[in-house]
C-alpha positions in Angstrom: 0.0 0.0 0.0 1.1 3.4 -0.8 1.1 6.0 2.4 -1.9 7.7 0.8 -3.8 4.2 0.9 -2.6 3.9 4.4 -4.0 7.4 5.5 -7.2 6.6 3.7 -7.7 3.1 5.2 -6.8 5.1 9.0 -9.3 7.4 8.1 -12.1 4.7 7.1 -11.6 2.4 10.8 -11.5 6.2 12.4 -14.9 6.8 11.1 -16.5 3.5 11.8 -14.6 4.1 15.5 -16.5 7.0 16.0 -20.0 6.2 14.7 -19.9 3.1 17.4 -18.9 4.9 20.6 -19.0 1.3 22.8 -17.8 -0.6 20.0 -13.9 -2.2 21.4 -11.2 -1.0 18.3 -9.3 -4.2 18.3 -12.1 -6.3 16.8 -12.8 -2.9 14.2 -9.0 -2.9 13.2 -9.9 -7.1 13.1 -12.6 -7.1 10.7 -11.1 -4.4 8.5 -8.0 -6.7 7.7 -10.1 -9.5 7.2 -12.3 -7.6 4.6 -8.9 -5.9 2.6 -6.5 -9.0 2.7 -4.2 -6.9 0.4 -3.3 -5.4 3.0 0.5 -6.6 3.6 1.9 -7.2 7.6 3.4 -3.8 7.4 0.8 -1.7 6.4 -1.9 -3.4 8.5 0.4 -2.8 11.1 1.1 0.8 10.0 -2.2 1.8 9.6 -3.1 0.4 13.5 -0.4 2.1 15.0 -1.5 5.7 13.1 -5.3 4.7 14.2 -4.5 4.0 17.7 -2.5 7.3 18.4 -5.5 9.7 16.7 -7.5 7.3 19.5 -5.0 8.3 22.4 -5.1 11.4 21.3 -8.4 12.0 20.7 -9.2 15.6 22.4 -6.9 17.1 21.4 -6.6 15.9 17.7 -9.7 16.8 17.5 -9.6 20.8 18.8 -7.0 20.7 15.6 -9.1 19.7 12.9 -12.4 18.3 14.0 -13.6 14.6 15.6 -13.9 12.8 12.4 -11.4 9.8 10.6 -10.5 12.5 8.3 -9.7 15.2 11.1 -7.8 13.2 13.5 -5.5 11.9 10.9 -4.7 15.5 9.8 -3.8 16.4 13.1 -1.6 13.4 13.3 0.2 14.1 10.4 0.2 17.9 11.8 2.1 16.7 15.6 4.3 14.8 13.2 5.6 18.5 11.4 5.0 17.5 8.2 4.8 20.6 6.2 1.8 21.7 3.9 3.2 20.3 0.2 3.8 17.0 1.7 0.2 16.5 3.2 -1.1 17.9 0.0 0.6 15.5 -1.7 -0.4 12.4 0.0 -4.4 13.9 -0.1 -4.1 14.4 -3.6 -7.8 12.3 -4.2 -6.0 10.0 -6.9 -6.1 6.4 -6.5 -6.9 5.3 -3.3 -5.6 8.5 -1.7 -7.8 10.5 0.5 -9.2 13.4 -1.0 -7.2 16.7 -1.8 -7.4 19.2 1.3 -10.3 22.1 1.5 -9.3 25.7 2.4 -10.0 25.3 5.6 -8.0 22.4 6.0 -5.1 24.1 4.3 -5.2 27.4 6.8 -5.5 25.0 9.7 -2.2 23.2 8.5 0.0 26.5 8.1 -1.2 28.4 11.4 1.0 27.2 14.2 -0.1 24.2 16.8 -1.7 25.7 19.5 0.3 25.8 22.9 -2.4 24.8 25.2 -4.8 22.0 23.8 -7.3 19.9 25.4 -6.0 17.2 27.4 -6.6 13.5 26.3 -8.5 12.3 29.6 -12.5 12.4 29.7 -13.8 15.4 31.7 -16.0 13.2 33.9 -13.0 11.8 35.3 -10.6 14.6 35.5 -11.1 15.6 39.6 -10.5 11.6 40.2 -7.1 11.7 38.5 -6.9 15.2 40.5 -7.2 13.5 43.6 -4.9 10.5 42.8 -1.5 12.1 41.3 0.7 14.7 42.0 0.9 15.9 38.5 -2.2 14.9 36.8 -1.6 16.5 33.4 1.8 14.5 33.1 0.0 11.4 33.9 -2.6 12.4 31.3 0.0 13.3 28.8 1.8 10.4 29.3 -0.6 8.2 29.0 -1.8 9.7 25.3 2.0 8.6 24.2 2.6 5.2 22.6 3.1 2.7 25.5 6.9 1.0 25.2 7.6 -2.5 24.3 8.8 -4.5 27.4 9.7 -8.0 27.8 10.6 -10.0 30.8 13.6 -12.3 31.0 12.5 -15.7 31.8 15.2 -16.9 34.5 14.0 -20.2 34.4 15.8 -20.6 31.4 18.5 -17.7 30.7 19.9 -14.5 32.4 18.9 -11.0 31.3 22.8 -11.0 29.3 22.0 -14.5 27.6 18.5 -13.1 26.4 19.8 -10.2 25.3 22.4 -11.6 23.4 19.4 -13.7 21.7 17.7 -10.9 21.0 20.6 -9.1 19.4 21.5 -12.2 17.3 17.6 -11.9 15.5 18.6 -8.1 15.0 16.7 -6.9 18.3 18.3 -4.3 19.9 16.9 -3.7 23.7 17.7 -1.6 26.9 17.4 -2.3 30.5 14.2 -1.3 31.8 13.0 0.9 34.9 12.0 -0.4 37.5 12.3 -4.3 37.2 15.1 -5.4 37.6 14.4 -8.6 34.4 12.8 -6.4 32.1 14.2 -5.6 28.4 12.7 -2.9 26.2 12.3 -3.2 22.5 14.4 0.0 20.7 11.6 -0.2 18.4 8.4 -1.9 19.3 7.5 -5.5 17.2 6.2 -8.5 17.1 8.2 -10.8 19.3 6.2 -14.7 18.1 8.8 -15.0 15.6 11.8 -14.3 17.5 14.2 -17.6 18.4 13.8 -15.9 22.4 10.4 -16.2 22.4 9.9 -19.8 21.0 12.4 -21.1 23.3 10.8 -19.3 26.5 13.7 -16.7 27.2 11.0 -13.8 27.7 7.5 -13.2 27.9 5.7 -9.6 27.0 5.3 -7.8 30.3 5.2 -3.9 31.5 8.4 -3.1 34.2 6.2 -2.3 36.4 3.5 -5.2 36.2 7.2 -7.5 36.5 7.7 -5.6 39.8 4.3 -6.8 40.9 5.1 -10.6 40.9 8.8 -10.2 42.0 7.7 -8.4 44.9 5.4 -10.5 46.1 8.0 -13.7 45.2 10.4 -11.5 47.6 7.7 -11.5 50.1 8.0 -15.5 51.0 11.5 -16.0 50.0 12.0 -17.2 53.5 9.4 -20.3 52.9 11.2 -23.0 51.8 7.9 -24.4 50.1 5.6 -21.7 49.5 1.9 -21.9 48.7 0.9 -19.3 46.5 -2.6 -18.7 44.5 -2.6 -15.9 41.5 -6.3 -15.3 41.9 -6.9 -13.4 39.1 -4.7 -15.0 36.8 -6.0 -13.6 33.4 -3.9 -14.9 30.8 -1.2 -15.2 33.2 1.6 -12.7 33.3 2.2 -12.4 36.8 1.9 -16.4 37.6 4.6 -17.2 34.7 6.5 -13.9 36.4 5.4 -15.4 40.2 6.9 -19.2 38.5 10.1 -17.6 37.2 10.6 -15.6 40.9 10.1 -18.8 42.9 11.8 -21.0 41.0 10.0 -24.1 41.3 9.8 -23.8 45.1 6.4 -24.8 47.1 3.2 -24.8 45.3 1.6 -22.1 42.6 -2.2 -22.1 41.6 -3.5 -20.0 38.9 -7.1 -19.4 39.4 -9.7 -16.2 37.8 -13.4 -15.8 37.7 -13.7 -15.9 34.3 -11.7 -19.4 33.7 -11.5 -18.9 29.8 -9.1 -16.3 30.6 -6.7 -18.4 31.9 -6.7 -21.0 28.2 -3.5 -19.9 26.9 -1.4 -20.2 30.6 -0.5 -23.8 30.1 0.9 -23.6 26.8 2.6 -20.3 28.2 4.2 -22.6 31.0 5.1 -25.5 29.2 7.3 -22.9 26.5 8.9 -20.7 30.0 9.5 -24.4 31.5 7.2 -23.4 34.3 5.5 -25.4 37.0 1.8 -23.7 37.5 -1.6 -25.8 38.6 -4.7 -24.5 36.9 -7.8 -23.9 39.1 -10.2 -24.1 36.6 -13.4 -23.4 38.7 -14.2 -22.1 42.6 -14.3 -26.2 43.7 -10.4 -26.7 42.7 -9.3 -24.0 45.2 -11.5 -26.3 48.4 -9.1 -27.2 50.6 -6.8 -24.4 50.2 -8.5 -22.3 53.2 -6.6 -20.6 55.2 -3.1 -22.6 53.7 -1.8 -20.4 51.3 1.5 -18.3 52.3 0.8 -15.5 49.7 -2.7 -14.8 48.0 -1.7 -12.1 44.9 -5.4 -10.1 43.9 -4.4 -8.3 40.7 -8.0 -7.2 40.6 -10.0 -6.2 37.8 -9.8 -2.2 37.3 -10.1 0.6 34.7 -6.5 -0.2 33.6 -5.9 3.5 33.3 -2.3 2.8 34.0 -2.4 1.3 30.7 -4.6 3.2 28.6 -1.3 4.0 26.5 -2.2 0.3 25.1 -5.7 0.3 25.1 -6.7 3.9 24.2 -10.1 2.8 23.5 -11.0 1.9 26.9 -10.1 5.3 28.1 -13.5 7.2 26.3 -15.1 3.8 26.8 -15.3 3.9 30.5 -18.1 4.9 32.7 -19.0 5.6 36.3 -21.5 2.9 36.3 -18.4 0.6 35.0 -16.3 2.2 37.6 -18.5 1.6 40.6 -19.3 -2.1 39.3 -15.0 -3.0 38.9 -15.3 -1.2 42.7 -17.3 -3.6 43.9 -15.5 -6.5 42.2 -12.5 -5.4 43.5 -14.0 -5.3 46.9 -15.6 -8.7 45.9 -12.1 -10.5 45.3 -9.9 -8.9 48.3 -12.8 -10.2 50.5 -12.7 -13.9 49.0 -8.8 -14.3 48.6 -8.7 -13.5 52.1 -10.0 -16.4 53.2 -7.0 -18.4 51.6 -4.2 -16.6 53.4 -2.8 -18.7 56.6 -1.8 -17.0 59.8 1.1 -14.8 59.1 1.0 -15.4 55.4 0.3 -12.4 53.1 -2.3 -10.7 50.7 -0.8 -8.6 47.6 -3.3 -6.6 46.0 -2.8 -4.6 42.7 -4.3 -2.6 40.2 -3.1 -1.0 37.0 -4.6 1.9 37.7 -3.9 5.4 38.6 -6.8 6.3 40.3 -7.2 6.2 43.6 -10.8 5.3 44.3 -9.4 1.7 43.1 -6.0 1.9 44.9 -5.9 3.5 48.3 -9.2 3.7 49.0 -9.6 -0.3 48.3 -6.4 -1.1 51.0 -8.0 1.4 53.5 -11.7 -0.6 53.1 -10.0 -3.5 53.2 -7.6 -2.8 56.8 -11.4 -1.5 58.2 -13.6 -4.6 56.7 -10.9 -7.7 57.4 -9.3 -7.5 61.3 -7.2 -10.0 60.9 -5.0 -8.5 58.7 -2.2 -5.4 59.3 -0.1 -3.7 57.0 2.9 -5.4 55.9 6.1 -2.6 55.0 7.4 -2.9 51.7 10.9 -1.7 52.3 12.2 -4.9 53.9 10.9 -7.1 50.6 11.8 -4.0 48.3 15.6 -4.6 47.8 15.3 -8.5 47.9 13.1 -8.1 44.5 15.4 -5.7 43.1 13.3 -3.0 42.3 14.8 -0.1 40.7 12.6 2.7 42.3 12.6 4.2 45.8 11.6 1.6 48.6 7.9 3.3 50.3 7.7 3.9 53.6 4.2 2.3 53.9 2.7 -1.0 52.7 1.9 0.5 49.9 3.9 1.4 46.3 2.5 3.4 42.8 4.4 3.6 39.6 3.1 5.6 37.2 4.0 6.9 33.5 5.1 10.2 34.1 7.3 9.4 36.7 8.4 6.1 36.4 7.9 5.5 32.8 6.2 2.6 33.1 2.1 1.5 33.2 0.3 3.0 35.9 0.4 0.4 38.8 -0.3 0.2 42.7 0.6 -2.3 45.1 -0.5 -2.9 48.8 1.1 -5.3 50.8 -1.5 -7.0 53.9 -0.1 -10.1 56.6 -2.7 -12.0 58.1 -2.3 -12.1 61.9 -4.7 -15.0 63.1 
């Protein structure tokens, strides 16, 4: 495809984006590259990464040339600096290009960017983010940017130097990451299935900061000799293959969500890291774990604001109805893990969010609504899981994109004391 046809096809998803407010844009960007199988890898892959930044950037692409396919592309192309004869150029309305810029269009490309634009976070939710960060129009601005490309080193299987090496030897050139202390980020984002790393279980895709997660709460129970440890909301399982790598193939770990069709791809995902994991498929395979279990991890379900960088459409997606129902299921799942956690053993909860009506307001409900539990300080697991940020004082820990340039994540460490 030619970069006209690229801009015209970005323009075409943007439009059927924004006549189907609640519509998810992966399964849009799905169903246009199943209906234009022309399209090559690169320029499907072009054209997403174009659509998902005008998405990201939404408000204020749109204060620039209007919310429309057509007008958040321009202003794309406009935060880019290319200069007036090379837009016209590529909306020159010949084949497959998008057509030729109107007057107003053209005006709006040679007056200057304004200083002060709208910022990409919904209005509704503006005084939450208020209350929850320091700086909350960093936050918001880093969010809008394209998320990086981390991967975590499977230690399982090699050191952070050997999977490097691998990377470098497929023409992958990486950097240490902040904040964990086994992360790699891609120079350039890419698809990673391909890579000889990958295949043989060296790394796994995973933010810094959602690595920190799991190695903390590893650090936690370093001094069991045989742990027994339940990732209650597995997902697709991140955080247990990071939680296998940490432990090594001491004690016992369970993988267990809700939603168990979630967890499908996590043994195929252990057998290629070389992990050992137990799959509780349903509420009956966890009986008989009551009150056993030496570290309970609750990454809860949440608005995943700390990662809206990747899924831009679930930031103008999200409601307060939403927000109050992922409240209560938060509440719902600190409240059941609970009872799995033996006396003196530990509850981890985390969110990647950056609000804190999810965060601290969830471990204060939780210290007033379960007795039996205290806070645990961070700062004596902190160091043993090698973090690479400044230890808390408290039993609690945020990373954010602004500051830490990583997702937006919180932490909050509970021991159970009878």
């Amino acid at each position: 495809m030619t970069p006209s046809a690229r801009l015209a096809a970005a323009i075409e998803i943007l439009d059927i984006y924004l006549d189907a407010p609640t519509a998810r844009l992966e399964p849009i960007l799905g169903g246009w590259s199943r209906q234009n199988r022309y399209a090559g890898s690169k320029d499907r892959a072009a054209i997403a990464d174009r659509v998902y930044d005008c998405v990201r950037r939404r408000r204020s692409y749109a204060a620039l040339f209007g919310e429309t396919g057509r007008g958040l592309t321009l202003a794309s192309l406009a935060e880019e600096g290319l200069a007036l004869v090379d837009v016209k150029a590529l909306f020159s309305g010949e084949k497959y290009a998008p057509n030729p810029l109107r007057a107003e269009e053209e005006a709006g490309f040679s007056a200057d960017i304004p200083a002060t634009k709208p910022i990409d976070w919904p209005d509704w939710l503006w005084p939450a983010l208020q209350r929850s960060v320091a700086d909350p129009e960093a936050e918001a601005k880093a969010i809008a940017r394209r998320a990086s490309a981390d991967l975590r080193v499977n230690t399982l299987k090699a050191s952070i130097e050997q999977a490097q090496a691998d990377l470098a030897a497929d023409g992958v050139s990486t950097q240490l990451t902040p904040v964990s202390p086994l992360g790699l980020r891609l120079a350039t984002p890419r698809k990673i299935r391909g890579l000889q790393a990958f295949r043989n279980g060296l790394v796994e895709p995973q933010d810094a900061a959602s690595q920190a997660v799991a190695l903390l709460g590893a650090a936690a129970v370093r001094d069991r000799a045989a742990p027994r440890v339940i990732d209650y909301c597995a997902g697709g399982g991140g955080k247990t293959l990071a939680l296998a790598a940490a432990l090594q193939g001491r004690g016992d770990l369970l993988a267990y969500d809700v939603a168990p069709q979630r967890m499908a791809d996590i043994p195929e995902r252990a057998r290629r890291a070389g992990a050992r994991i137990q799959i509780a498929g349903e509420r009956d395979d966890l009986r008989g774990e009551e009150n056993r279990c030496d570290l309970v991890l609750v990454d809860a379900p949440c608005s995943g604001s700390g990662a809206w960088a990747r899924h831009a459409d679930e930031k103008w997606r999200l409601t307060q109805s939403r927000l109050n129902a992922l409240r209560q299921a938060q509440r719902d799942a600190l409240r059941e893990a609970a009872g799995y956690v033996c006396a003196g053993g530990l509850l981890l909860y985390a969110t990647c969010s950056v609000l804190a009506c999810e965060n601290h307001d969830q471990a204060d409900w939780f210290l007033g609504e379960k007795t039996k539990f205290r806070p645990e300080p961070l700062a004596q697991h902190w160091a043993a899981a090698g973090i690479k940020a400044s230890a808390p004082d408290g039993n609690t820990a945020r990373f954010t994109p602004a500051r830490h340039g990583v997702d937006g994540f919180f932490l909050a460490l509970f021991r159970c004391i009878g």
